[in-house]
C-alpha positions in Angstrom: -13.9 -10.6 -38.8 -16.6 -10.3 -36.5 -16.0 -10.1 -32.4 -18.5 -10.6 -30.0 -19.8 -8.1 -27.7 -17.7 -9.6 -24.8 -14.2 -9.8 -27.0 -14.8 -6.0 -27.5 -15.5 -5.5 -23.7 -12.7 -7.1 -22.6 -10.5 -5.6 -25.3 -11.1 -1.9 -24.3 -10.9 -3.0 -20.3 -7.5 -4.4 -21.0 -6.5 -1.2 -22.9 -8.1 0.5 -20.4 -5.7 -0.9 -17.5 -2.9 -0.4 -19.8 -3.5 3.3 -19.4 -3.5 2.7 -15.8 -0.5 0.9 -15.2 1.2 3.9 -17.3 0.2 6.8 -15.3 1.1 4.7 -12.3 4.4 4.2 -13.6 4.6 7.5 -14.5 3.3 8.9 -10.9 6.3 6.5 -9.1 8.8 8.0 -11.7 7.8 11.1 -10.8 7.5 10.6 -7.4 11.1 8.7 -6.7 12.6 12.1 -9.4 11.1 14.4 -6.8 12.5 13.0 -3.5 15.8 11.6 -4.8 17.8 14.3 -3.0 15.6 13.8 0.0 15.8 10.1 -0.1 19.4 9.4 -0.8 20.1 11.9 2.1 18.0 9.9 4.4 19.9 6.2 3.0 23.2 7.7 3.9 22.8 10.0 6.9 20.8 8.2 8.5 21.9 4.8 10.8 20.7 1.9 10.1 17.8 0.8 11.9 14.7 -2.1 11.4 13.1 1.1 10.5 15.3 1.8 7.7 15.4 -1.5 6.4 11.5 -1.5 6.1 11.4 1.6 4.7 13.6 0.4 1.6 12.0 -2.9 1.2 8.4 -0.4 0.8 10.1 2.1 -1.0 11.7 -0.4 -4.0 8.8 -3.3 -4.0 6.7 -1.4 -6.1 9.3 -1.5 -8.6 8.7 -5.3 -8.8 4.8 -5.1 -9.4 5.2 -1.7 -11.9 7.4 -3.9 -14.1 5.1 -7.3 -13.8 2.0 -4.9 -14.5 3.7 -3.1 -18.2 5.3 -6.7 -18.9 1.7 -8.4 -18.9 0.1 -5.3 -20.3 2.4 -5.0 -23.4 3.8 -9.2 -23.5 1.9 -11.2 -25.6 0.9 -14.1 -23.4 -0.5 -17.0 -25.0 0.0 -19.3 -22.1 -3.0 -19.5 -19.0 -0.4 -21.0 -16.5 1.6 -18.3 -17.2 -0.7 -15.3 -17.0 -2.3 -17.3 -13.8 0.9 -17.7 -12.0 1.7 -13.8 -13.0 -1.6 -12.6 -12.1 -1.9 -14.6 -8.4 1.6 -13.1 -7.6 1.0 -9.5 -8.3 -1.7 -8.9 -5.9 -0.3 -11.0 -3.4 2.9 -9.1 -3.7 1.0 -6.3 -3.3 -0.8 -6.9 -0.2 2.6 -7.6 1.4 3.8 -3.7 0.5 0.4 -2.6 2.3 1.1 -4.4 5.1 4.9 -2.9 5.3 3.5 0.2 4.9 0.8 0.2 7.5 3.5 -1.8 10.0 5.0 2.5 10.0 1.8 3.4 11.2 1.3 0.7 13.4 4.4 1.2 15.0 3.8 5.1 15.6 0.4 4.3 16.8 2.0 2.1 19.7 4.3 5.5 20.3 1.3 7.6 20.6 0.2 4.8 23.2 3.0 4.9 25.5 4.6 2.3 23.9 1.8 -0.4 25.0 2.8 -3.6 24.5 -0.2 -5.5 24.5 -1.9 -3.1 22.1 1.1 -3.8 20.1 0.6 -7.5 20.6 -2.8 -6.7 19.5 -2.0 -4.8 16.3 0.6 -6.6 15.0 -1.3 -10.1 15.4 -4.9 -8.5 13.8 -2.0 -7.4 10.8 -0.5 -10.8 10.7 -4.3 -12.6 10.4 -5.2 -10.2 8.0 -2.3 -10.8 5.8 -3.1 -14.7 6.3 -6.8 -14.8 5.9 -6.6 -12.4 2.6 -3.3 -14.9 0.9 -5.9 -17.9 1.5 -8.7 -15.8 -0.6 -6.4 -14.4 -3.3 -5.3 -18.2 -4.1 -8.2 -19.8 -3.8 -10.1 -18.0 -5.7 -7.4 -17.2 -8.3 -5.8 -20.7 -8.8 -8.4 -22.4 -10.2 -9.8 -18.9 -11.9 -9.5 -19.3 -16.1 -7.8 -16.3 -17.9 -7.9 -15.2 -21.4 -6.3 -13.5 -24.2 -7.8 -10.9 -26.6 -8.6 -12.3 -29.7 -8.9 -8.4 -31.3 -5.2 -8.4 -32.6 -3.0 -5.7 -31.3 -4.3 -6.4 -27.9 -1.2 -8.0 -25.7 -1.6 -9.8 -22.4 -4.1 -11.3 -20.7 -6.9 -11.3 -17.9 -8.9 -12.9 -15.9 -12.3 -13.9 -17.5 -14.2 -15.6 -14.3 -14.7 -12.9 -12.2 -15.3 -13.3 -8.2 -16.9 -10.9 -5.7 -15.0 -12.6 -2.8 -12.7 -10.6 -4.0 -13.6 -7.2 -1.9 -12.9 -9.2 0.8 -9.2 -8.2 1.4 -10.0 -4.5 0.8 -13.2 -4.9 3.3 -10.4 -6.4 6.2 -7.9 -3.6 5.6 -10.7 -1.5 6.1 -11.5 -2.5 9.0 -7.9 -2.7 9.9 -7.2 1.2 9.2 -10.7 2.4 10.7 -9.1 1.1 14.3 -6.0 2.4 13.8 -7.5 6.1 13.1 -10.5 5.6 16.1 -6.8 4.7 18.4 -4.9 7.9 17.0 -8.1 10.1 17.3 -8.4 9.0 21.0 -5.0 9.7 22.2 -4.8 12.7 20.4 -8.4 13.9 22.2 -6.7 13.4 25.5 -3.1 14.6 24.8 -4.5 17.7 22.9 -3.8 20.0 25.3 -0.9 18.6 27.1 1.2 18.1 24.2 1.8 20.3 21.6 5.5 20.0 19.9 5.5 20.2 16.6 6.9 16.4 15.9 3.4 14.9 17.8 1.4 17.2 15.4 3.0 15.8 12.6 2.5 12.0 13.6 -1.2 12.5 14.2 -1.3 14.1 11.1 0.5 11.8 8.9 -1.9 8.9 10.8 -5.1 10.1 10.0 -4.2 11.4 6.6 -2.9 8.0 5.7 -5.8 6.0 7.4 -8.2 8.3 5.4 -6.3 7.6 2.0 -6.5 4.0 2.6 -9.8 3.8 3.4 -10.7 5.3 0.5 -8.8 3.2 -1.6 -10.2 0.1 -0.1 -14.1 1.6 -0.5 -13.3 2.4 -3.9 -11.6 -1.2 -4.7 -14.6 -3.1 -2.8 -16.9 -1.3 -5.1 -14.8 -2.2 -8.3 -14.6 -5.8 -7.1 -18.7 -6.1 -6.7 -19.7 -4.6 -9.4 -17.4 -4.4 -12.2 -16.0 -7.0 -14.8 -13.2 -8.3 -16.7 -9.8 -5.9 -16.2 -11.8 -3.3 -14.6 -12.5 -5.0 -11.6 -8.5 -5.1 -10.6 -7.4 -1.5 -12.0 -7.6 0.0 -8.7 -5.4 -3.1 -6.6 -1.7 -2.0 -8.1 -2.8 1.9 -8.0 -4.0 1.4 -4.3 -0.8 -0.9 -3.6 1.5 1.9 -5.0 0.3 5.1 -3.3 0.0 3.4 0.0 4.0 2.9 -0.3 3.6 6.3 -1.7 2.6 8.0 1.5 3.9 5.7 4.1 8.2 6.6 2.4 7.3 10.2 2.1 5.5 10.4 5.4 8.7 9.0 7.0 11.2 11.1 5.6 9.1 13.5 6.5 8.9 12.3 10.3 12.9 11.8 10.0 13.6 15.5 8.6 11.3 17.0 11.1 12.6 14.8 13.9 16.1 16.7 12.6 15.2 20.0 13.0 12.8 19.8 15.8 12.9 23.9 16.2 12.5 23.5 20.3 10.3 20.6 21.4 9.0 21.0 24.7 6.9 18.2 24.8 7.9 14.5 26.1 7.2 12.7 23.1 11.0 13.8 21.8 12.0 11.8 24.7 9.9 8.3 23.8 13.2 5.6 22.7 12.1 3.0 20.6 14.7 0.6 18.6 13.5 1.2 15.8 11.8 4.9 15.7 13.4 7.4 18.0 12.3 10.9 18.4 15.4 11.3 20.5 18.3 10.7 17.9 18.9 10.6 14.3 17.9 6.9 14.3 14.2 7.4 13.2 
């Protein structure tokens, strides 16, 4: 039987994403295998804390969208509703574990400030009409959206065959949204530079920029994939983006938490700065 140029296409960027959504799964195994000792120390020594409850909901989500991605990658699918209503959740789950994970940094950038709350106030509300504006894009564009099979046999699952450049506009907002945060973190520590040098305010500028720097290259990658490539290919990089984000934001905190434990003489103020939720004072970060 003969296939058309675009049935072959779409077959090999469907298998193409399969291999994808394994080494992602692989990565988290991985990952989660690594820091087990780590992590389960934090769960139980730690008290429990806003903090703590966000860092779980980050740190076990991407479960949720690792086991979506495999069951649509290796489930034949012969019903569109189906694949639609599976393929409009998974990003928009996703979008919610890169918002949780950039509340961490958020939340240390209104440390670094003092503990401003009207930049706080201003942070949290860009997050919040971030996280509204890109919902309203991912479901309008993807509800009415028409998805496909393969018809190459032995090639399970399904994917979107209408593709949309609006599409980069999520990644183009969180962006945005990172590039402030870093410019904010790069400014205070430009004027505290000098004046504060414990090793716990090294680490939180550190982990900032390195994790604004990550996501922006994510999202530049992901707007690029979104403009200008087609069928499966255009999404690969959402879930892998989605995952490392969580990634870096759990590690990055236990990091914060360990070092926070061990400070090895502070002298700076910053160990004195008493949030609810992250505390450089006591074990409650």
């Amino acid at each position: 039987m003969e296939y058309s140029t675009d049935d072959i296409a779409a077959a090999r960027s469907s298998q193409f994403t399969t291999y994808i959504f394994m080494s992602m799964a692989t990565i988290w195994t991985y990952d989660y295998a690594c820091s087990f000792h780590e992590e389960w120390t934090f769960l139980l020594q730690s008290h429990w804390s806003k903090m703590k409850g966000l860092y779980i909901v980050t740190r076990y989500t991407p479960f949720i969208i690792l086991a979506m991605d495999l069951y649509m990658s290796f489930t034949p699918n012969e019903n569109p509703g189906k694949c639609r209503v599976l393929q409009n959740i998974n990003p928009g789950l996703g979008f919610v574990i890169v918002m949780l994970s950039e509340c961490f940094f958020t939340l240390r950038t209104y440390v670094l400030w003092n503990k401003n709350k009207i930049l706080l106030v201003a942070m949290l509300s860009t997050l919040l009409s971030f996280l509204i504006a890109t919902y309203s894009i991912i479901f309008a564009i993807g509800i009415p959206a028409a998805y496909a099979t393969s018809p190459i046999p032995g090639i399970p699952g399904c994917y979107q065959s209408s593709t949309s450049f609006w599409y980069f506009i999520p990644f183009l907002l969180l962006s945005v949204f990172e590039l402030g945060l870093m410019i904010l973190t790069l400014i205070r520590a430009i004027q505290d530079w000098r004046t504060n040098t414990s090793r716990l305010y090294v680490v939180l500028v550190n982990h900032n920029i390195s994790y604004y720097a990550c996501g922006l290259l994510f999202s530049v990658a992901n707007i690029f994939t979104s403009l200008l490539l087609e069928y499966s290919y255009h999404s690969v990089l959402y879930d892998f983006q989605f995952m490392m984000l969580a990634i870096l934001a759990t590690r990055m905190h236990l990091h914060l938490w360990r070092t926070n434990r061990h400070p090895h003489g502070f002298t700076s103020s910053l160990v004195h700065i008493t949030m609810s939720d992250i505390s450089f004072a006591n074990p409650m970060l």
